[in-house]
N, C-alpha and C positions, 0 to 999 in steps of 0.2 A: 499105510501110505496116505499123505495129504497134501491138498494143495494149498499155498501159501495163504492165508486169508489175507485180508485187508482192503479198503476201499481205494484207496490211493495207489495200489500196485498196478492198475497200467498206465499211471503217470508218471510215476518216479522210476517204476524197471519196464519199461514196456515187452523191453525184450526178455523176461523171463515170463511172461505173462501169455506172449504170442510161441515161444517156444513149447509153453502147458509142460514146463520143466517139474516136477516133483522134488519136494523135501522130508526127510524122516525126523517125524519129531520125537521128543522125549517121553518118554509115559511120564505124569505125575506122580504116580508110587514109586517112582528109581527116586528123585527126591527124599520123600519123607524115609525109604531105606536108608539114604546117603546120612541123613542127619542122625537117626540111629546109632548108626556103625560112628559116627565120630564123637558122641556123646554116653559112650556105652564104656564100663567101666570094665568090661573082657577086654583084655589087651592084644589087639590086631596076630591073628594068625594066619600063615599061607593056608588056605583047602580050599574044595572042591567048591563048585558054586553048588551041589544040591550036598551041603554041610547038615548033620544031624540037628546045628544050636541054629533058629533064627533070628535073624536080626530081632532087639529090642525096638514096641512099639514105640510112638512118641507119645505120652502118659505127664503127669504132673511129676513125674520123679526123672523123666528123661525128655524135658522139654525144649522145644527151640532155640534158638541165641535169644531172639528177642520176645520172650516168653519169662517176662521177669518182672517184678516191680521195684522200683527204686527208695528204700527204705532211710528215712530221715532220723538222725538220731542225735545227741547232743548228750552227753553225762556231765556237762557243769556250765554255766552258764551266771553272770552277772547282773543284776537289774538293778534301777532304783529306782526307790519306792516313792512317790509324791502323793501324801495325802492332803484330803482335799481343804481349801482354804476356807474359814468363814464369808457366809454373807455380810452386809452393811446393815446397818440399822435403819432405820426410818424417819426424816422429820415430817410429820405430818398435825396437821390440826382437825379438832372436829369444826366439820359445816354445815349446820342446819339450821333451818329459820328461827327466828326472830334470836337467834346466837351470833353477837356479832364478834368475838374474840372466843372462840374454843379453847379449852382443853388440848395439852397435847396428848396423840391416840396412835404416834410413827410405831409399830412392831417391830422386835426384835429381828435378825441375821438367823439362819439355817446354821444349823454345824457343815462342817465341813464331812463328807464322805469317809469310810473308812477304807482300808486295806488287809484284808484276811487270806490265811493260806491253811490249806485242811490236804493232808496225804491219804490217796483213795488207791483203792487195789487195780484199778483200769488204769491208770496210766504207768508206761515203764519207760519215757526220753521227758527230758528237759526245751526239745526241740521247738514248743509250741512258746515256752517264755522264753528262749534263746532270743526269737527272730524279734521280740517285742520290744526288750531291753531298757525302754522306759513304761512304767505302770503309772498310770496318774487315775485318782478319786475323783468323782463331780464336785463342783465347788456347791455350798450352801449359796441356795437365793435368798437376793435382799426383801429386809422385811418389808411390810406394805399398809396402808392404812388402817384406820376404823380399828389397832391393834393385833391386826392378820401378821403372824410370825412368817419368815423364810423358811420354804421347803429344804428340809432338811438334802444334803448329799448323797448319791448314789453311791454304796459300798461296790467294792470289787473284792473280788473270789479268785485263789489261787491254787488250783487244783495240781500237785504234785505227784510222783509215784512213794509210794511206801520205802523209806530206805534213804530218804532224802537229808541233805544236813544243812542247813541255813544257819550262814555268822553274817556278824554284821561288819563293814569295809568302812562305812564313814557314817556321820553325821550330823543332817543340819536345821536346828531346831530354834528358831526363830524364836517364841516362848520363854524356851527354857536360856537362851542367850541373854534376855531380857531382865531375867530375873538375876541370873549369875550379877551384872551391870548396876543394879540394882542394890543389891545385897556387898558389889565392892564398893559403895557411894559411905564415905564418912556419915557415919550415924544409922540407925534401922530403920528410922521415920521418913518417908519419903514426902515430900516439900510438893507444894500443889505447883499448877504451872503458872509462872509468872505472867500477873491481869497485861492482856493485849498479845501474849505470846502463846503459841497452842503448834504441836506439833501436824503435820499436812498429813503424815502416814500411821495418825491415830485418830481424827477426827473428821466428819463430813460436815460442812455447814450448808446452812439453808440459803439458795441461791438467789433469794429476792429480798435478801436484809441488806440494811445497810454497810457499810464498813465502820462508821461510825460505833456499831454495836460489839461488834469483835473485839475492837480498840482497848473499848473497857472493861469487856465481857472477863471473867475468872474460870477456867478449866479445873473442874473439877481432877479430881487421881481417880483412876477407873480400877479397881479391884478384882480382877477377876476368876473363876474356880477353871483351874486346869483338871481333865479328863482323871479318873483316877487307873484307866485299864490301860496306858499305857504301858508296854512291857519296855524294864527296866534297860539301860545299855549299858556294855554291849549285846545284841543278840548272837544267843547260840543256842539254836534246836537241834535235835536229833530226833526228826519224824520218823521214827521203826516202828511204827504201828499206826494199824486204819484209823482214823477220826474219825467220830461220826458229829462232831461238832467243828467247827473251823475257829481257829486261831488268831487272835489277833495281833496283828505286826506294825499297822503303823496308825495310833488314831488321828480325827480330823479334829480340825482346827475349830476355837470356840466362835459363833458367830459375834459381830457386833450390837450395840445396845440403841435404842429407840431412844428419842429424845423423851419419852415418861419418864426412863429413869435419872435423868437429873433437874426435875420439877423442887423447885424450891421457894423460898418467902421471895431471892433477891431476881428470882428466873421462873416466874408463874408459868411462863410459857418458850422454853428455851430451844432457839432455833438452831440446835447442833445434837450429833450425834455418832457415835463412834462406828469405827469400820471394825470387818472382823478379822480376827487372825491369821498370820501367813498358815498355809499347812508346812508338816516335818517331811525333809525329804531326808530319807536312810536309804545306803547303800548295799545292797546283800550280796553275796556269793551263795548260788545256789548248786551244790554237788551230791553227786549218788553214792549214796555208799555204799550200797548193794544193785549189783546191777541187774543180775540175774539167778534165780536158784540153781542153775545148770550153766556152766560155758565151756565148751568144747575147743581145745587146745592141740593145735597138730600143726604138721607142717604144710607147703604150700601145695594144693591138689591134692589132699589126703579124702577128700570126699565131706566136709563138713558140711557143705552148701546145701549138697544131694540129701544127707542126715536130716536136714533141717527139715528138709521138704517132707521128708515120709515122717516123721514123727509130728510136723504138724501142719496146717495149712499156711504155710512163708511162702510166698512166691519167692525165694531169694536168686540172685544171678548163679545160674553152674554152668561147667564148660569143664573144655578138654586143658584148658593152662593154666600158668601160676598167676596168683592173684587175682581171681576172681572177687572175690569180696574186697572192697574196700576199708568197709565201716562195720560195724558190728551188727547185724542181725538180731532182733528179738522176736522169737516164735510162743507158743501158748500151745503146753499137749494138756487137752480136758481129760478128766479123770474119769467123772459125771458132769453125762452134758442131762442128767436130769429124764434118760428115756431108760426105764428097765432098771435093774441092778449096776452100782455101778462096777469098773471092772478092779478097783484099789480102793478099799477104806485106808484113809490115813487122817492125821489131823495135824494141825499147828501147833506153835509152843503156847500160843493162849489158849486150846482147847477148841477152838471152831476145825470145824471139819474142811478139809482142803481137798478141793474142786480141780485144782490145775497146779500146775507150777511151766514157769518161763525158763526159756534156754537160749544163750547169747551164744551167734556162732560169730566169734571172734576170728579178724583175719590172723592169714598163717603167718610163725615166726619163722626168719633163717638164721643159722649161726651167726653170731657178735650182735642178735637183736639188742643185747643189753645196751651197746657201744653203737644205740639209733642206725642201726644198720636196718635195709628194708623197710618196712613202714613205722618200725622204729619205738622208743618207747610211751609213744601216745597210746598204742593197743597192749603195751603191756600192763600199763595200767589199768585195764578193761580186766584181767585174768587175774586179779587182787578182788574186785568187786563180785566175784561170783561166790557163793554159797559151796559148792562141789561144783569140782573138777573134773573131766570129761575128756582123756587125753585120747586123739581119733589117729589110729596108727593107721599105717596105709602096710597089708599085709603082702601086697606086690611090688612095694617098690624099696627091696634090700633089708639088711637089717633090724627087724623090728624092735630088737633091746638096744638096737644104740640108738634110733631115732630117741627110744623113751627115753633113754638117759640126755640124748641133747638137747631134748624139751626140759628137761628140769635143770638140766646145767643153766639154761637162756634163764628159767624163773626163780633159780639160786641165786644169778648174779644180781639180777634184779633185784630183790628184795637186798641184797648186801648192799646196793648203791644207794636204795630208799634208805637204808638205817644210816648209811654214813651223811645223807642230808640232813636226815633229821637231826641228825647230833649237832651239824656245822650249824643248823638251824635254831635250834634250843643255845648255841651258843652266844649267835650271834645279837638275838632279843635280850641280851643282858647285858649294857652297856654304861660307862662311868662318866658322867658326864657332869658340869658344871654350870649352872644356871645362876648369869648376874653375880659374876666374883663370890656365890656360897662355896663354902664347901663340897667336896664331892659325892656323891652319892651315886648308888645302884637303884636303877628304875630298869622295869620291865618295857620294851618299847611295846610291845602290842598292849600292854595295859594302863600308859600312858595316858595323863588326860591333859587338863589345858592348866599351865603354870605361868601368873603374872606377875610382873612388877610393881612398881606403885605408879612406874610409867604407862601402864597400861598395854603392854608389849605381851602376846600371845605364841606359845611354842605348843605344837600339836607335832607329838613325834609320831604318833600314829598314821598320818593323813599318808606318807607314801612306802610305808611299810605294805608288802605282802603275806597276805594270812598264810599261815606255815601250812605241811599237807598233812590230809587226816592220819590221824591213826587209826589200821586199817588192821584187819588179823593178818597174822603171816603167810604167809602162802602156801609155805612146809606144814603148817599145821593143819590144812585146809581136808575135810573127805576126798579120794581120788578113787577114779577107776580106769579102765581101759576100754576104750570101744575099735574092736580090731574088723575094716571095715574092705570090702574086696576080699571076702572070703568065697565068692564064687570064681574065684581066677585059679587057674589050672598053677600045682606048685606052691600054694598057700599054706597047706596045710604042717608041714617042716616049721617052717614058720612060725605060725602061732601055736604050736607045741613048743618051742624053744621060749615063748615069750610066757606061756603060760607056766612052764618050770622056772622063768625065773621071777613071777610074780610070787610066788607060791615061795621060793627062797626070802626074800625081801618080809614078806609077811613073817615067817617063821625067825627073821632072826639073822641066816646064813651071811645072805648078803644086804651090805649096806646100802642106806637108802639114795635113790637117785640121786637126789638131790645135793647128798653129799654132807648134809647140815642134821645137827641136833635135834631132840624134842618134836620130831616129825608126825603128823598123826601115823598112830599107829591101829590099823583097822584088815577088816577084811578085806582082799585086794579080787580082783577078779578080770579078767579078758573075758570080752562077750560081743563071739564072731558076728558080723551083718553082714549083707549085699543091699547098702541104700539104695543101690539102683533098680533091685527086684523088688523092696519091703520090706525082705527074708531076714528074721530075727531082731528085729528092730523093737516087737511089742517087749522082748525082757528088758529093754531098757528104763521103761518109767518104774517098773517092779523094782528092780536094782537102783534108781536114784531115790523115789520112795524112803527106803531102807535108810540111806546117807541122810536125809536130809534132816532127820530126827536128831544125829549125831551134833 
């Protein structure tokens, strides 16, 4: 028993004050009980209050509502790329006593910045160049006297996860424009610029000449050497392996020329100088093709969340209802963190020894997910990108073979709706078309380039075409197993004995594969009971994906 605290209670209640009324308050342990019992994956039984089970503590596997961190993720994302422009060249003279008409000494334009992208084993979302969407290079500085060059452009670095697939969407290359322009001009000689006339967006002149000098003045043709490391278009990388060098994707732009270099008998000291090059801007698609070596597939409150948690440090959101997870979860179980022996030798398919592997807890599907029902087919496309398959049966809530089977019904239909795009898709980029009363011909639209006339008229069938979707492995063909989870619930046991005979038929032959479809892999199949919310049997799991991940 206590009395009401507070400073303010005998002015707001006097009369309970002057009464010396008593209140019983709550202990603070009926609380953290309360959150237990509603977060505990035993399912509510009538007994006794001094019951033999107690309540579950509140632990990183049975934590709070608001005991969660909110996890940013992104598996495709679009940027464009702007490298960086050249610097201007320089008009300058030398000044020094008894010299009264210098030399010209204006220094060359800085290159323009690059743009590089390198796939490194720490990162696994897109999220961090999602939010950016434009990448832009530093521009080279203008050159400077006494023959001082512009400082070269600051590169940028594009740090991806492993598994990543870069095409390219558009592009716009100022240079290479130039040149095409060039090259369509009757004859291959190009003709200097007519004396008095000089273009504005290739020349700087010197701001204390007369006009008179321009008038007469003869613009030299400026020749200049394009970069030779640019990579050729369109781009299409496939990053499935660490770099330990980075890439180059888009280079910068050539700086402009000093007035030295057009020193001549008729222009001893010539007061102009070129500017430097636009930089390339390209457009990329950047998507995962691999999302995670492990993604756990089940339905809604199957316990994936709680999984996640005990197999690695995810704070991810769990709870007692459907749709918990939004977005997909990416966690890390260490193999060797590097103290003692470690508890799995395994290795990669290039021979380095592997330390960890990731596991995507993808939100839950409900029947007709194919037909965007529920969160629909943006997550199913998450359960393509995984490496092995991790299907989380809930061994208390009904039927555990027809849940399996209606998880692979949802990722049969799925992949039958992907092959029938792809098909309309492959059909559609082959189209007959007629350019300027020719004849008709088959062009490819995505490989499409720029087709003119002698009017000068430009067709880019590319520019609003959509890159078609990866090709991706099948899904049917993919490692699976079963993680049958709520194995501490009283009546389980029937259960995953029923699931495990008919894992065990499926494997052998007997019965056909869930999925219902062909060419399926066909491997050793296994259920391997847990209790996420205890720990309890959760270490055979990395043992058992291990194994798959070779395959």
């Amino acid at each position: 028993m206590s009395r009401i605290p507070g400073a303010f209670l005998p002015f707001l209640y006097p009369c309970l004050e002057s009464s010396g009324l008593h209140i019983r308050t709550v202990p603070k342990y009926s609380l953290k009980v309360f959150a237990s019992r509603r977060y505990s994956s035993i399912p509510p039984t009538v007994s006794e209050p001094d019951s033999s089970d107690p309540p579950l503590e509140l632990s990183h596997l049975n934590p709070t509502p608001d005991d969660y961190s909110r996890t940013v993720f992104a598996d495709k994302c679009q940027l464009t790329l702007a490298a960086g422009s050249g610097g201007h060249g320089c008009i300058s003279f030398l000044r020094e006593k008894f010299i009264a008409e210098g030399p010209a000494n204006g220094g060359d334009g800085g290159s323009g910045g690059n743009i590089y992208i390198q796939a490194v084993r720490g990162e696994t979302s897109l999220h961090k160049l999602a939010r950016r969407r434009i990448v832009k290079a530093a521009r080279g500085k203008n050159g400077q006297g006494k023959g001082k060059g512009g400082q070269r452009g600051e590169d940028v670095l594009l740090q991806v996860p492993v598994g990543t697939v870069v095409r390219e969407v558009s592009r716009h290359d100022p240079a290479a424009e130039e040149e095409e322009e060039q090259q369509s001009m009757s004859g291959d000689a190009v003709e200097d610029e007519v004396r008095g006339q000089w273009r504005r967006d290739k020349w700087i002149l010197y701001p204390s000449a007369i006009p008179s000098y321009y008038a007469t003045a003869e613009f030299p043709t400026v020749q200049r050497s394009r970069k030779s490391a640019q990579l050729p278009a369109p781009i299409h990388l496939d990053l499935s392996q660490p770099m330990e060098t980075p890439m180059l994707l888009a280079s910068g732009a050539v700086g402009g020329l000093g007035n030295p270099h057009f020193v001549s008998k008729t222009y001893p000291r010539p007061k102009f100088a070129t500017k430097g090059d636009p930089g390339t801007t390209v457009t990329v698609e950047l998507e995962l093709k691999l999302l995670a070596d492990v993604g756990f597939v089940g339905l809604p409150n199957a316990g994936k969340s709680t999984l996640l948690r005990a197999m690695s440090r995810s704070r991810a959101r769990v709870g007692s209802w459907a749709f918990t997870t939004l977005q997909p979860n990416i966690g890390t179980v260490v193999l060797d963190n590097h103290q003692g022996r470690p508890q799995f030798s395994a290795s990669r398919a290039t021979g380095e020894p592997r330390t960890q592997f990731s596991i995507a807890d993808i939100p839950g599907l409900i029947p007709d997910a194919h037909k965007d029902r529920g969160l629909g087919l943006g997550f199913l496309r998450h359960v393509e990108r995984a490496q092995v398959l991790a299907f989380v049966i809930d061994l208390g809530a009904g039927d555990a073979v027809e849940a399996l089977k209606g998880l692979w019904h949802e990722l049969a239909a799925f992949e039958a709706l992907r092959d029938r795009e792809t098909n309309l898709q492959t059909e559609s980029r082959m189209i007959d078309w007629k350019a300027f009363g020719s004849a008709a011909s088959t062009v490819s639209v995505h490989d499409a380039a720029v087709a003119r006339n002698g009017a000068g008229a430009v067709i880019n069938l590319s520019a609003s075409q959509q890159l078609p979707e990866l090709a991706l492995k099948p899904i049917s063909t993919k490692p699976w197993f079963v993680v049958a989870t709520k194995a501490d619930c009283a009546g389980t046991q029937e259960s995953y004995g029923h699931l495990q005979t008919y894992l065990e038929a499926v494997a052998s032959g007997d019965e056909p594969h869930p999925s219902g479809m062909k060419n399926t892999w066909r491997g050793k199949l296994a259920a391997l009971p847990v209790s996420a919310i205890r720990g309890e049997g959760v270490g055979k799991i990395p043992e058992w994906t291990i194994s798959l991940l070779g395959d």
